[in-house]
Structure formats: C-alpha cells, structure tokens
C-alpha positions in Angstrom: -0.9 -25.0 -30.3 -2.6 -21.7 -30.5 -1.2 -18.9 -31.7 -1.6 -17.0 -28.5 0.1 -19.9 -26.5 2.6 -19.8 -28.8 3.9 -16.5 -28.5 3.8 -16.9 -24.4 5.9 -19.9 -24.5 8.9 -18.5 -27.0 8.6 -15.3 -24.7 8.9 -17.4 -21.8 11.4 -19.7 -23.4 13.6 -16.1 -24.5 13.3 -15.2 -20.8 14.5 -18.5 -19.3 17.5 -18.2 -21.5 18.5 -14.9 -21.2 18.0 -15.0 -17.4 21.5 -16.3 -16.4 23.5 -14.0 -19.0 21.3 -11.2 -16.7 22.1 -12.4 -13.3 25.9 -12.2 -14.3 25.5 -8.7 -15.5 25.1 -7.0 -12.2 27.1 -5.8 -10.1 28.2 -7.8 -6.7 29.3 -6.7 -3.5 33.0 -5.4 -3.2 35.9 -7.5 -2.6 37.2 -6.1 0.3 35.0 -3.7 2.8 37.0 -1.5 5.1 36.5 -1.9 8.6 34.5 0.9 9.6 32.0 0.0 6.8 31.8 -3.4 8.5 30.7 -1.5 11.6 28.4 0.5 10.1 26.8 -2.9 8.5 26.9 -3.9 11.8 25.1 -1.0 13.2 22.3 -1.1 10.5 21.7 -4.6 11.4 21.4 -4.3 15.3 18.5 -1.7 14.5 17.1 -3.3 11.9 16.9 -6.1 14.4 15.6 -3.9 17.1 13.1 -2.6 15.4 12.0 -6.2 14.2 11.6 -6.9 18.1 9.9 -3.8 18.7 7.3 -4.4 16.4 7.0 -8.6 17.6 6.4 -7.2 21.1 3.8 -4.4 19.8 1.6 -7.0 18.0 1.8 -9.3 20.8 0.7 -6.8 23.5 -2.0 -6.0 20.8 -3.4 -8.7 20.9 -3.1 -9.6 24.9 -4.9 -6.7 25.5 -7.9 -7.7 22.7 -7.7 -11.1 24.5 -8.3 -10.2 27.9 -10.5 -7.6 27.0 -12.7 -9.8 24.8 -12.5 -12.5 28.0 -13.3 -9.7 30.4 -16.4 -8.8 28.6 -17.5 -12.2 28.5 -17.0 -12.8 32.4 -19.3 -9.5 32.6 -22.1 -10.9 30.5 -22.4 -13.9 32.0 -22.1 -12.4 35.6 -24.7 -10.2 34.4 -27.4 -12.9 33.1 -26.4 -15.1 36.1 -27.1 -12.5 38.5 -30.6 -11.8 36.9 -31.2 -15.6 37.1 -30.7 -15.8 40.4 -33.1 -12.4 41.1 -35.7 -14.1 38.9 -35.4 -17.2 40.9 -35.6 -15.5 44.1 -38.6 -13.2 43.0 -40.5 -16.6 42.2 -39.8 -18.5 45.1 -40.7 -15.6 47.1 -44.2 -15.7 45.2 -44.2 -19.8 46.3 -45.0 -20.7 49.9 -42.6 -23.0 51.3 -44.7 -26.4 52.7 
C-alpha cells in the first residue's frame, strides 16, 4: 500500500471510530416541551408548509405559462407558413389557365 493510501485509510478508520462516541456527545431535544412551545412548533410548521406549497404552485404556473407560450408560438409559425403556402398556391394557379 502506498504511503499516501495509507494515511487516508487510518484517518478514515480514526473517523469511523470516533463517529459514534461524537453522535452521543450532543445535545438532544428536551424531555418535556411545554405546551405553548408545542404550538409554536406547530405554527413554524404550518408556514413552513405554506410556503413549500407556495413555491410548488409558483414553479408550476412557471412553467404552464412557458408551455403555452412556447405552443402558442408554434401555432403562429405554422399558421404563418401555411397561410403563405396557400397565397403562393393561389398566385400560381392564377398564372395557370384552367382547361
């Protein structure tokens, strides 16, 4: 093994087994909450929520709107060319005598 490898793996290996003793370390949640900091959680979650929504609807709308007006302007092109197709045609059977 190289001695670069080497050094990465006991580092990782030092890592991995220190990692639990770490996650133990910190601090968790309280025991007990009161009641009005339940509400308040409560209250945090119903915007953060709302806000989620907000933005789902936003990007949705976004993109409606690009959609139709990407399929608008393609109805418009091709409305366009057909229409000078059908002038063209007219202009050269207007040139041609009918039998």
């Amino acid at each position: 093994m190289k001695t670069g490898q080497y050094i990465s793996a006991c580092i990782l290996g030092a890592a991995l087994a220190w990692a639990p003793a770490l996650s133990f370390s910190q601090p968790s949640q309280p025991a007990q909450s009161s009641a009005k900091q339940d509400m308040k959680d409560a209250g945090h979650d119903t915007k953060n929520a709302a806000k989620s929504a907000g933005h789902g609807v936003k990007k949705g709308s976004e993109r409606a709107y690009h959609a139709t007006k990407r399929g608008s302007k393609k109805a418009v092109n091709k409305t366009k060319n057909a229409t000078k197709g059908a002038v063209n045609g007219a202009k050269q059977g207007a040139k041609q005598p009918q039998p």
